[in-house]
C-alpha positions in Angstrom: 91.5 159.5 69.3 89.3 161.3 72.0 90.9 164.1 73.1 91.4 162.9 77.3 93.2 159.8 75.7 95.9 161.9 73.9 99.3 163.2 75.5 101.3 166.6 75.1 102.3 165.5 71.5 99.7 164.0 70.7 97.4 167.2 71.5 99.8 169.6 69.4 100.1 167.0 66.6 96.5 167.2 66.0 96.3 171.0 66.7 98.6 171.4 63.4 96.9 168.3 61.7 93.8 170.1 61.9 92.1 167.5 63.9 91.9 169.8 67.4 91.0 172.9 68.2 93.3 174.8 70.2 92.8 176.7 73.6 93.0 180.4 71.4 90.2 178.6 69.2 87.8 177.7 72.1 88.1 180.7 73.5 87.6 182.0 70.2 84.3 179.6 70.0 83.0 180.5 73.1 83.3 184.2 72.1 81.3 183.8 69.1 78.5 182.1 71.6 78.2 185.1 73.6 79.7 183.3 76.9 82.8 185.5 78.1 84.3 187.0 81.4 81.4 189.3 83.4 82.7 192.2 84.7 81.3 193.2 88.4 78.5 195.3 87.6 77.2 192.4 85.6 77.0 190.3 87.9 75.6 192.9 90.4 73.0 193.1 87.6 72.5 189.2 88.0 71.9 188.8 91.3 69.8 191.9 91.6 67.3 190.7 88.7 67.7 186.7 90.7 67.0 188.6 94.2 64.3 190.8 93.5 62.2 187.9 91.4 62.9 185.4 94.6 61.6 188.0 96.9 58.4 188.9 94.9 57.9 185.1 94.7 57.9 184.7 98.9 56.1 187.9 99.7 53.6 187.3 96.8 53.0 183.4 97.6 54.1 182.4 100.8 54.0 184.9 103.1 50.2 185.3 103.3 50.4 181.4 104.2 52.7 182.3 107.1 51.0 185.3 108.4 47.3 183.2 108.4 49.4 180.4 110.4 51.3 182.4 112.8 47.9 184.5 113.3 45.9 180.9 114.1 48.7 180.0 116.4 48.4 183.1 118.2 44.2 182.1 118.9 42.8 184.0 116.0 40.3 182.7 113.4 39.1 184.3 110.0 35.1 183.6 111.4 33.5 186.4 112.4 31.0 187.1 115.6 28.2 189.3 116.4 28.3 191.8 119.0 26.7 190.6 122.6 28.1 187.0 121.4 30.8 184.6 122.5 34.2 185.6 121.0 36.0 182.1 122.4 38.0 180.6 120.2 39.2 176.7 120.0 42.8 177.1 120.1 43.5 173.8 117.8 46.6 174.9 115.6 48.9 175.4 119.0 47.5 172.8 121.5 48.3 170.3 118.6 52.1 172.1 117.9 52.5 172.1 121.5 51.5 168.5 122.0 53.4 167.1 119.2 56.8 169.5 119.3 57.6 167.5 122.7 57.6 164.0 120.9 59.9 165.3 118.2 62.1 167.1 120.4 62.7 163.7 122.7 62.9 161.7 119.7 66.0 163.1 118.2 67.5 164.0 121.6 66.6 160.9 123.6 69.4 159.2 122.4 73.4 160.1 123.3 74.2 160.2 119.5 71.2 160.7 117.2 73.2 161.3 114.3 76.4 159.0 113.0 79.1 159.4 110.6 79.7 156.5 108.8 82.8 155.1 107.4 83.9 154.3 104.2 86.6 151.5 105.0 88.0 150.2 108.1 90.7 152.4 108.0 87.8 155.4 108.6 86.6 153.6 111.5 87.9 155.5 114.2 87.9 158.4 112.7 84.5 158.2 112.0 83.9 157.6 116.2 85.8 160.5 117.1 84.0 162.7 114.8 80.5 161.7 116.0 81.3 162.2 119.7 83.0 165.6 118.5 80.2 166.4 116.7 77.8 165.8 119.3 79.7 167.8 121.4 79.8 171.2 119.3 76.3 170.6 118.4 75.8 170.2 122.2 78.0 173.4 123.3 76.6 175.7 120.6 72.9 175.5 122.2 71.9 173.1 119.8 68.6 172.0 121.8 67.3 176.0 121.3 67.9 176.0 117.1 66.3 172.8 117.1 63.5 173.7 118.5 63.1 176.6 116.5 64.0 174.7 113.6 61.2 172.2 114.5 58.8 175.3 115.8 59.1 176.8 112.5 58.4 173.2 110.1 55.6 172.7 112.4 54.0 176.2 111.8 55.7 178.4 109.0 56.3 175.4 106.5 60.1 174.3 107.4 62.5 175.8 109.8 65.7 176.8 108.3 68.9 176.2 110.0 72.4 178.0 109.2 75.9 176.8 109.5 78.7 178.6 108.8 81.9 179.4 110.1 82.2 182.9 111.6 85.7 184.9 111.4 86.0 187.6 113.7 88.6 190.2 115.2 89.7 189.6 118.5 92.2 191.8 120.5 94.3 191.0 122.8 95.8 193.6 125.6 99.7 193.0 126.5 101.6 194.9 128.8 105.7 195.0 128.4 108.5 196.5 130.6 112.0 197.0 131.0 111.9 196.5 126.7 115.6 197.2 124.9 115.6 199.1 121.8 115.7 196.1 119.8 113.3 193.9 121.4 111.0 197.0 120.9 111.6 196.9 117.6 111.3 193.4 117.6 107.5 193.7 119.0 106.6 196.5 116.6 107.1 194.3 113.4 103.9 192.6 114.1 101.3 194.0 111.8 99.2 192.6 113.9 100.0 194.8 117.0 99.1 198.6 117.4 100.9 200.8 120.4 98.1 202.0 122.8 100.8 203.7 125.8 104.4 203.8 125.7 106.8 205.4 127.6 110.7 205.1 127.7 113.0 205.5 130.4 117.2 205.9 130.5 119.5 204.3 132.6 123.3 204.2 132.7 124.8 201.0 131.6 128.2 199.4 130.8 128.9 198.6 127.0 131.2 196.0 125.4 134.2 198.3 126.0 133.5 198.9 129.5 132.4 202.2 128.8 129.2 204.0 130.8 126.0 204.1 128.8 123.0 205.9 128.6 120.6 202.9 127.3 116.7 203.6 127.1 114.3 201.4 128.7 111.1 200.7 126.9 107.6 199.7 128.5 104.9 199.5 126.4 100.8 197.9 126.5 99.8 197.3 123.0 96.6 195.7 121.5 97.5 192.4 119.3 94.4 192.1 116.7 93.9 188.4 115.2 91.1 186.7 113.7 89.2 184.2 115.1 87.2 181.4 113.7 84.8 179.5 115.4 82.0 177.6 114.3 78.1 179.0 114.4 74.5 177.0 114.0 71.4 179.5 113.5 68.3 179.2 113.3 67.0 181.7 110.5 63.5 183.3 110.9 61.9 182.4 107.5 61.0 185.7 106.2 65.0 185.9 105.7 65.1 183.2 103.9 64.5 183.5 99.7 64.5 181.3 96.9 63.7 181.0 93.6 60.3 180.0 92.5 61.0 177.2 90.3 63.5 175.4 92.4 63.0 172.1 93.7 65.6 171.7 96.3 68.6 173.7 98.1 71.1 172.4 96.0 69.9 172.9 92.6 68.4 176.4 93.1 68.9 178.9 91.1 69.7 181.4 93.8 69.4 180.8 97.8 69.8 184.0 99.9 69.4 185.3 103.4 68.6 188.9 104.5 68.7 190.3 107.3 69.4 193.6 109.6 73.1 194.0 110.4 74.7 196.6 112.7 77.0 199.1 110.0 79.6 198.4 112.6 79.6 195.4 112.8 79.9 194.9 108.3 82.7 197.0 109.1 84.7 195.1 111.4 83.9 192.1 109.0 87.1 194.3 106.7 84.0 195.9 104.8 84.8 199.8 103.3 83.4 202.5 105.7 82.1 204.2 103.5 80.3 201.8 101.3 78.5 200.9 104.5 77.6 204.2 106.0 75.9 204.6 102.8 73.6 202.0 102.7 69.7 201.7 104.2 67.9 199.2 105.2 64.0 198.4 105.5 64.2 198.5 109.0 62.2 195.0 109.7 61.7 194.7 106.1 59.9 194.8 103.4 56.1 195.7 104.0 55.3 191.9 104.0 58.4 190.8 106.3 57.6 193.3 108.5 54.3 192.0 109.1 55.7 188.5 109.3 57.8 189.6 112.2 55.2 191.6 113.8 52.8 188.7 114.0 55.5 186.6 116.0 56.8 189.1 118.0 53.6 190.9 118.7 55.1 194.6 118.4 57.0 196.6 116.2 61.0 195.9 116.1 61.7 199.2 114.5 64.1 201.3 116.6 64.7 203.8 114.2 65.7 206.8 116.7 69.3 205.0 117.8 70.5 205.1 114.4 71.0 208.7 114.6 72.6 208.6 117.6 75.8 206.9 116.7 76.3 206.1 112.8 77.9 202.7 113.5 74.8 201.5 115.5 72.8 202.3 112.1 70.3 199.3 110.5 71.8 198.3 107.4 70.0 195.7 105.3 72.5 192.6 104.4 71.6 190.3 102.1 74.0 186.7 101.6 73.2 185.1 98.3 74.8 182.2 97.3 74.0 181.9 93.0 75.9 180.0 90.0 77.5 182.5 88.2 79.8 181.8 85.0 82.1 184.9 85.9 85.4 183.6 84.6 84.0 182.9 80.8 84.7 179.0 80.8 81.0 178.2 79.9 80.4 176.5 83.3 78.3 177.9 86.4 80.3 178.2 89.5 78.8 178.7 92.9 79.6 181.6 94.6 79.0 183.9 97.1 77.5 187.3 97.1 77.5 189.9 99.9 74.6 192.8 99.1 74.3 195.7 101.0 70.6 197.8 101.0 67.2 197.8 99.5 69.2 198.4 96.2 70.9 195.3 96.8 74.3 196.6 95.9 77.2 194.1 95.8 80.0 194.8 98.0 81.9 191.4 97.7 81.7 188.0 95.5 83.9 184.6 95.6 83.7 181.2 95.0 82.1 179.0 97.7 81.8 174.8 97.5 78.5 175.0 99.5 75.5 176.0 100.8 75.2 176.8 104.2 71.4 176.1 104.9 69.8 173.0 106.4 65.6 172.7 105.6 64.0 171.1 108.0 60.2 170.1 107.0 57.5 168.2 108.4 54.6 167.6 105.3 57.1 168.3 101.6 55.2 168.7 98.6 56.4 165.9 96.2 59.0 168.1 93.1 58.3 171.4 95.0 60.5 173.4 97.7 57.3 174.4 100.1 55.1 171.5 101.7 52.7 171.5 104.3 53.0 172.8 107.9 51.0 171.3 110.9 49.0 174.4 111.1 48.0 174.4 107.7 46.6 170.8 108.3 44.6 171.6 111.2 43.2 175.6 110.9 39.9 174.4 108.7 39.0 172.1 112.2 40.3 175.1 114.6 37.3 177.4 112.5 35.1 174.2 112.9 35.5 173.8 116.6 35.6 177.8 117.1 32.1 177.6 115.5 31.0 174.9 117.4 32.5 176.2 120.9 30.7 179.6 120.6 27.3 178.2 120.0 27.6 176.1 122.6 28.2 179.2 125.0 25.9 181.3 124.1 23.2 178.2 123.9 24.2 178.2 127.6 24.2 181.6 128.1 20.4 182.3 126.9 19.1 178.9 128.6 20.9 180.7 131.6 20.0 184.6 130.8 15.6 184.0 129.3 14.5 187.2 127.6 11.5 188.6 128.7 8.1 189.1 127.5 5.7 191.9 129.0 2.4 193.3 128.2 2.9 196.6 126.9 1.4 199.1 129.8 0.6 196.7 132.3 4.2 196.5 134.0 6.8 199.0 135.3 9.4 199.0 132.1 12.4 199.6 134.7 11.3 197.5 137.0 11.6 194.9 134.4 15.4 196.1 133.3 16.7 196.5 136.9 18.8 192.7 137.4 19.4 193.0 141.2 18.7 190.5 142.9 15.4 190.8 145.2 14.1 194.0 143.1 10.2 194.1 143.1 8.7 194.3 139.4 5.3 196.1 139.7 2.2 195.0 137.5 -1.2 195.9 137.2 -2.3 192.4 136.8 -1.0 188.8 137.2 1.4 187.1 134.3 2.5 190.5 132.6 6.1 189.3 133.0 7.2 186.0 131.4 10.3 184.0 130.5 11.0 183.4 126.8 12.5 180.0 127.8 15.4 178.5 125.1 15.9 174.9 124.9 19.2 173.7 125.9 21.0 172.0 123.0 24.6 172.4 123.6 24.4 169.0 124.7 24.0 167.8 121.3 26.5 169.3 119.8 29.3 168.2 122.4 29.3 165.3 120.4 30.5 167.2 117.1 33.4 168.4 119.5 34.3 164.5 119.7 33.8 163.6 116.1 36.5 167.3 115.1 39.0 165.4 118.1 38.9 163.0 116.0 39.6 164.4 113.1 42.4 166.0 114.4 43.6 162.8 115.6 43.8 161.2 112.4 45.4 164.1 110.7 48.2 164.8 112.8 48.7 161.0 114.5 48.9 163.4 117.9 46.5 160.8 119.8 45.4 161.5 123.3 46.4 157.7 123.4 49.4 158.5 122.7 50.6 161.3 124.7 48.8 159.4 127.6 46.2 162.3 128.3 43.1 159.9 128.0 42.9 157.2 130.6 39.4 155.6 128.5 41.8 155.2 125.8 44.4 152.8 127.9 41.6 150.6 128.9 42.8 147.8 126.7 42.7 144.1 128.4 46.7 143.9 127.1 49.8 145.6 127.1 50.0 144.0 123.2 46.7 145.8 122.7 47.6 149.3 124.2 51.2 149.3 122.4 49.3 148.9 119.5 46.9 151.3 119.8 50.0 153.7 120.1 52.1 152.5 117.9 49.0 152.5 115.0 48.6 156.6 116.3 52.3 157.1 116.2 52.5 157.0 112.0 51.8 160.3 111.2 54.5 161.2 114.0 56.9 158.6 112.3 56.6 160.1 109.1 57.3 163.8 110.5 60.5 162.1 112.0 61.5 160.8 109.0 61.0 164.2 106.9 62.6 166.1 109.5 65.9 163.7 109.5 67.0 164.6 106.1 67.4 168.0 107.7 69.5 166.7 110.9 71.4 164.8 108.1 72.2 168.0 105.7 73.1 170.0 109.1 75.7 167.7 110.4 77.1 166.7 106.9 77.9 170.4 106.7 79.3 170.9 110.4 81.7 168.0 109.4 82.6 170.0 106.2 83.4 172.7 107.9 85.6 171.8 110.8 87.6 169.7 108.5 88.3 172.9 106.1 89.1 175.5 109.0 90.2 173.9 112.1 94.0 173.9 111.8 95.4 172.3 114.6 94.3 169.4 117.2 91.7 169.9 119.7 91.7 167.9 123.2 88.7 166.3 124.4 86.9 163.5 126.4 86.4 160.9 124.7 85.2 157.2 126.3 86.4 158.4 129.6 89.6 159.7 128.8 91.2 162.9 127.0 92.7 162.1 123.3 93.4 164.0 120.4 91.3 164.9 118.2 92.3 166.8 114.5 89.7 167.4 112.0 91.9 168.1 109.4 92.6 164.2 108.9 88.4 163.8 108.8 86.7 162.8 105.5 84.2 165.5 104.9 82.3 163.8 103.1 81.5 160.4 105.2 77.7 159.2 105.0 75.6 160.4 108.0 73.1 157.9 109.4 70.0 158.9 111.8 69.4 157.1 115.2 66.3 158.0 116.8 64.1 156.2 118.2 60.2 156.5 117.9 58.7 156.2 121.2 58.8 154.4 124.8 57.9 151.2 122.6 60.2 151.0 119.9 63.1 151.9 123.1 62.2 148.9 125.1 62.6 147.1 121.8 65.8 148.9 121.3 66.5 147.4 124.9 65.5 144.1 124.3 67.6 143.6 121.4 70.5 145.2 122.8 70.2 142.8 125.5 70.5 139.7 123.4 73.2 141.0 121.7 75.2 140.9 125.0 74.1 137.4 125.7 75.5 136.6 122.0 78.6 138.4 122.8 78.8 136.8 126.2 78.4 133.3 124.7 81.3 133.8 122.1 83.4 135.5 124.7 83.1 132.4 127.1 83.4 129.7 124.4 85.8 130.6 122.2 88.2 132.8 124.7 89.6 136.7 124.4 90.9 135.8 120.8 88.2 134.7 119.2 88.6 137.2 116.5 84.6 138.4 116.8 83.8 139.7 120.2 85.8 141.6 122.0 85.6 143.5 125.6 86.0 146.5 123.6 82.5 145.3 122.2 80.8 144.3 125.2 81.7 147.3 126.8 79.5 149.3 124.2 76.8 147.4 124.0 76.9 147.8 127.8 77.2 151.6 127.4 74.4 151.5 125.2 72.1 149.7 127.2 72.7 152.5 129.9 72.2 155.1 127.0 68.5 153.3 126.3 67.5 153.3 129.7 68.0 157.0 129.8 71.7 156.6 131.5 73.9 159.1 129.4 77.4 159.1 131.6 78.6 155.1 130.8 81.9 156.3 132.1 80.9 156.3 136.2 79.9 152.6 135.8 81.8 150.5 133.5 85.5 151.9 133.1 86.4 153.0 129.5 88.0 150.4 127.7 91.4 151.1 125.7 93.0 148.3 123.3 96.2 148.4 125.9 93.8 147.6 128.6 92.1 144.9 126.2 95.7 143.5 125.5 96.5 143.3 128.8 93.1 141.6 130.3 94.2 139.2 127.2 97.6 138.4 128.6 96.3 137.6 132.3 93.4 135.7 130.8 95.9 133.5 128.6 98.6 133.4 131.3 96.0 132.3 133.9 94.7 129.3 131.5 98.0 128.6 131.2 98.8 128.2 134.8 95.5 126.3 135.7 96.6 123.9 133.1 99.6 123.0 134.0 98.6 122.8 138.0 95.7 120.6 136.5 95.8 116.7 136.8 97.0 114.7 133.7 95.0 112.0 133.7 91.8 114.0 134.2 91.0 113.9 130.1 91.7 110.5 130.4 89.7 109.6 132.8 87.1 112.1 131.3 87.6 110.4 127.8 86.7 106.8 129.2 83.5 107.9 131.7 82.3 109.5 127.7 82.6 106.2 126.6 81.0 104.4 129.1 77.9 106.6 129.2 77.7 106.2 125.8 77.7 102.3 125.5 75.1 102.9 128.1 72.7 104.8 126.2 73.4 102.9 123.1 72.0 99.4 125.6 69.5 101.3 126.7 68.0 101.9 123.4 68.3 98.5 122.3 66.8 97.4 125.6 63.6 99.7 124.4 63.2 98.3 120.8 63.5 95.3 121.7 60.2 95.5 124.1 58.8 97.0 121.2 59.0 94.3 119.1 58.0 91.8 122.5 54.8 93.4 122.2 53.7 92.8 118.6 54.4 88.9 119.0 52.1 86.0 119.9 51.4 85.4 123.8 54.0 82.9 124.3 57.1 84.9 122.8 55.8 88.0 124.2 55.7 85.7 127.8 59.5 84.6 126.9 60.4 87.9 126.3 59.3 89.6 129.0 61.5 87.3 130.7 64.5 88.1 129.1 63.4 91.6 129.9 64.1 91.1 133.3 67.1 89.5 132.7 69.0 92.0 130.9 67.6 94.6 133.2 68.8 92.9 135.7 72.6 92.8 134.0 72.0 96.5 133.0 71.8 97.5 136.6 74.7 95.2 137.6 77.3 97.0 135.2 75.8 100.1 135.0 74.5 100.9 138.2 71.2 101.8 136.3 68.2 100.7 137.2 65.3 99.8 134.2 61.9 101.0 134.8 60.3 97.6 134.0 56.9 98.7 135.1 56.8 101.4 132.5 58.3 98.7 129.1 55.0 96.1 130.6 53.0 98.3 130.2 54.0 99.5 126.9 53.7 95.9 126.0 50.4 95.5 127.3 49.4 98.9 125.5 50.7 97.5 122.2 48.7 94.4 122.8 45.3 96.1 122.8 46.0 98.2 119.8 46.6 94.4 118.1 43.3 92.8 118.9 41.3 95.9 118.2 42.9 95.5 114.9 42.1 92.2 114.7 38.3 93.3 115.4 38.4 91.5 118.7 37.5 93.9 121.3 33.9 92.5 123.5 31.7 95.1 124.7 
């Protein structure tokens, strides 16, 4: 019997048969194994050993990758140039970030909800729409379109941008002011742990007691400072030479250890409930290590290092923090748990460690390298052509430059040597004879190489999927003879820009899975917002963390107007049902239309829904149900009885018509492939019953168009009988 099939007697039966070991003897096991309970300094040991390895791993293999990008960004190239020469450079790394950043940026903010929690069963339904348009909403009000962009900023040049949410506890005090206070309401108030006395002064006044007798009583009045704790959630964008991670790891959730570092004010670790002293004592590298610090100094452009304030006032010092987040077996049990590490220094000396259920970071990435945690960047892609074109560009100017600026050639002692060197204009040049001064004329071939500027374009172009076509620079490249033809050309240039999209949604997905976690966990009471035009109640608490998250973005103007155009049927389904089968049809309701209306406004670029089409609630659905039903009911009962009679009999009539009609037809048809004569008697009778037809009926035959039918089918019988004359 396995042991998760057994009961309490069962277990302690087999414990004293012999056949199971008991909890003293696993422990006992996992003794003998070497796994027990690590004290703190071994686990400080741990994550020192983890930390260090992951930092020599960054600064020793990726940094140098994002110093050469950030420096080609910046207009630099690793090409030399010789003195008196062009020093230009083709700036292709940033024109291409620039030109492509835009397109990512309005495809996953284009839309009024690019991101979707989906539910898991009906009953998860409108939860799952209140926490999307929450969502949305925080992301919105937390500056969410700036750590985008850096997120995006960074994928596009340092390898992947890293974004950060967590949820940030902080003291907050609150100034109250009391008077005319008894003794035991100022007790009362003092009780609060919370609550510190900042003045207080007392006052006496006579009063009368229970027994009537007069009373000194003391009047209290008091301001105090109430300190709480307030929790609110944060979305940062982390620079990447904060971020670390272990070599070997292959994505954020299986790493071995995922920290960030950064510089902290000492005063503020201390209001995070951190000892003092611990603090006080700890250093920092200032902007970091040596190879951080030139990571920051190549995006900032100067040195961060404000050293001279930190003696000023101790709790304004620099203090190096490091948050690691690692899978530590602390308690013994034989089974990693993650946790949570707070460092402090260069020494990376742990000052606090506890169990966490997840990782805060987000990666966004544009290029990833298949079962490895660094891809590609954008700039990584493109620097080889920016060197190219640099090449190019500069011999192209100072081609130009000579052809403008000749050398000279003289005859040595037959012309005035600073005469020759003087440039202004007009100057006289003396000679003792005719010709001693000529131009050393260089041909003019920067022409030629214009085209190699094309053919790198190009390059670029096919690399990145950033088109001139497609961002509508280029108005040769819109000469197409159809709109089919130009939204293909885009469309084809829009792959690469596709794929980026794609990469960089997992990201969006992560970052909003764990903004949903988080809410749910520490929000502890409902929140009021606006929600389809109207205030409700929203409490996260009730949420599923752990709903799917689906991407909508669209991918350009083209794939929105066919976001439109499908959207648009839809409403012409939904109108259809709505019309033919009535309010209870049980699959469209107005609650539907008036999305898909509200989306077709969202499309168009229209975010607001709510100032043209009223929000729609299911008591104002039931109600436009009742009048509907109770005006059907009234037109039917004001409505003539005999009209489905009547309408029943003028059906029948119009179809004994048609059914005549038809027989009338095949009968001509069979007039026409008989001899003369019966075809002659026919076409008699022909007239006859067209002549009853229009009679009853009120129908008249076209008896042109049956003759000559009948004289068609007459030719098509004597050319088969071979007897057509010429």
């Amino acid at each position: 019997m396995e042991p998760e099939d057994m009961n309490e007697d069962d277990m302690i039966a087999s414990m004293l048969e012999g056949e199971m070991e008991s909890p003293m003897d696993e422990a006992d096991d996992l003794a003998d194994s070497g796994i027990k309970p690590k004290s703190e300094r071994e686990i400080e040991s741990i994550v020192q050993d983890a930390m260090n390895d992951a930092v020599d791993f960054i600064e020793g293999e990726i940094s140098d990758d994002r110093i050469k990008a950030q420096r080609y960004y910046d207009g630099e190239v690793d090409i030399g140039h010789e003195d008196g020469r062009s020093k230009v450079v083709a700036t292709k790394v940033r024109d291409t970030v620039r030109s492509v950043k835009p397109s990512l940026m309005r495809i996953f903010l284009s839309t009024a909800k690019p991101v979707e929690y989906t539910p898991k069963g009906p009953e998860d339904v409108a939860a799952a729409e209140q926490a999307t348009s929450f969502m949305h909403h925080e992301f919105t009000r937390l500056n969410g379109y700036r750590v985008l962009n850096d997120a995006f900023h960074d994928a596009l040049v340092k390898k992947q941008g890293i974004v950060k949410a967590y949820w940030l506890m902080t003291p907050h005090a609150e100034i109250y002011t009391f008077s005319d206070l008894s003794d035991d309401e100022y007790t009362y108030l003092l009780d609060d742990d919370t609550v510190s006395v900042i003045e207080h002064t007392v006052e006496y006044s006579m009063s009368i007691d229970e027994m009537g007798m007069e009373v000194e009583m003391p009047i209290h009045s008091v301001k105090i400072s109430r300190q709480e704790d307030k929790g609110e959630m944060r979305i940062d964008s982390v620079p990447p030479e904060e971020f670390f991670i272990n070599r070997d790891a292959r994505n954020m959730k299986d790493a071995y250890i995922v920290a960030h570092r950064t510089e902290m004010r000492a005063g503020d670790l201390i209001a995070m409930g951190f000892d003092p002293e611990d603090v006080t004592k700890l250093d920092s590298f200032d902007s970091g290590s040596e190879m951080t610090e030139a990571e920051v100094f190549e995006r900032r452009g100067y040195d961060s290092d404000l050293s001279d304030e930190d003696t000023q006032d101790p709790a304004m010092k620099n203090v190096t923090v490091t948050e690691a987040y690692m899978r530590i077996d602390a308690d013994g049990t034989g089974v990693p748990v993650l946790h949570k590490i707070t460092l402090g220094g260069t020494a990376y000396e742990m000052l606090d460690y506890e169990p966490c259920d997840e990782i805060p970071f987000s990666k966004f990435e544009i290029d990833p390298e298949p079962h490895a945690f660094y891809g590609r960047s954008l700039a990584e892609i493109v620097m080889d052509d920016q060197d190219a074109a640099t090449s190019i560009l500069r011999g192209i100017l100072d081609n130009v430059a000579m052809t403008n600026n000749p050398r000279l050639a003289v005859i040595e002692g037959q012309v005035d040597i600073d005469d020759v060197l003087n440039n202004e204009i007009g100057a006289v040049v003396r000679m003792r004879q005719a010709g001693a001064v000529q131009d050393l004329t260089v041909p003019f071939v920067a022409g030629q190489t214009l085209g190699a500027l094309s053919y790198l374009d190009g390059l670029v172009e096919q690399k990145t999927g950033v088109t001139r076509a497609s961002m509508g620079l280029d108005p040769d490249a819109m000469q197409s003879t159809t709109k089919a033809a130009v939204t293909a050309t885009v469309q084809a240039a829009a792959g690469q820009v596709e794929v980026m999209v794609r990469n960089l949604a997992d990201g969006m997905r992560d970052l909003f899975g764990i903004m949903l976690r988080l809410y749910s966990k520490n929000v502890d009471e409902e929140q009021m917002m606006r929600l389809n035009g109207s205030f409700v109640p929203v409490d996260p608490r009730v949420w599923d963390g752990y709903m799917d998250v689906s991407i909508n973005v669209g991918l350009g103007t083209g794939r929105e107007e066919e976001k439109m155009m499908g959207l648009n049927q839809a409403l012409q389904m939904q109108m259809s049902v709505f019309q033919n089968y009535g309010p209870q049809n049980g699959l469209v309701s107005m609650t539907n239309i008036r999305n898909t209306l509200a989306d077709l406004l969202a499309a168009s670029g229209v975010r607001n829904a709510d100032r043209y089409f009223s929000p729609m609630t299911p008591e104002i659905e039931a109600q436009m149900m009742q009048a509907q039903q109770q005006a059907q009911a009234d037109q039917g009962q004001a409505a003539d009885p005999n009209a489905a009679f009547l309408q029943a009999e003028q059906m029948k009539v119009q179809t004994k018509m048609q059914t005549d009609m038809a027989k009338l037809q095949l009968d001509a048809q069979k007039a026409a492939s008989e001899d003369d004569l019966k075809r002659d008697r026919m076409a008699q009778d022909l007239l006859v019953d067209a002549a009853k037809i229009y009679g009853q009926y009120g129908t008249a035959v076209d008896v042109a168009r049956v003759q000559s039918e009948q004289d068609k089918n007459r030719m098509i019988g004597e050319i088969a009988q071979g007897g057509m004359q010429q």
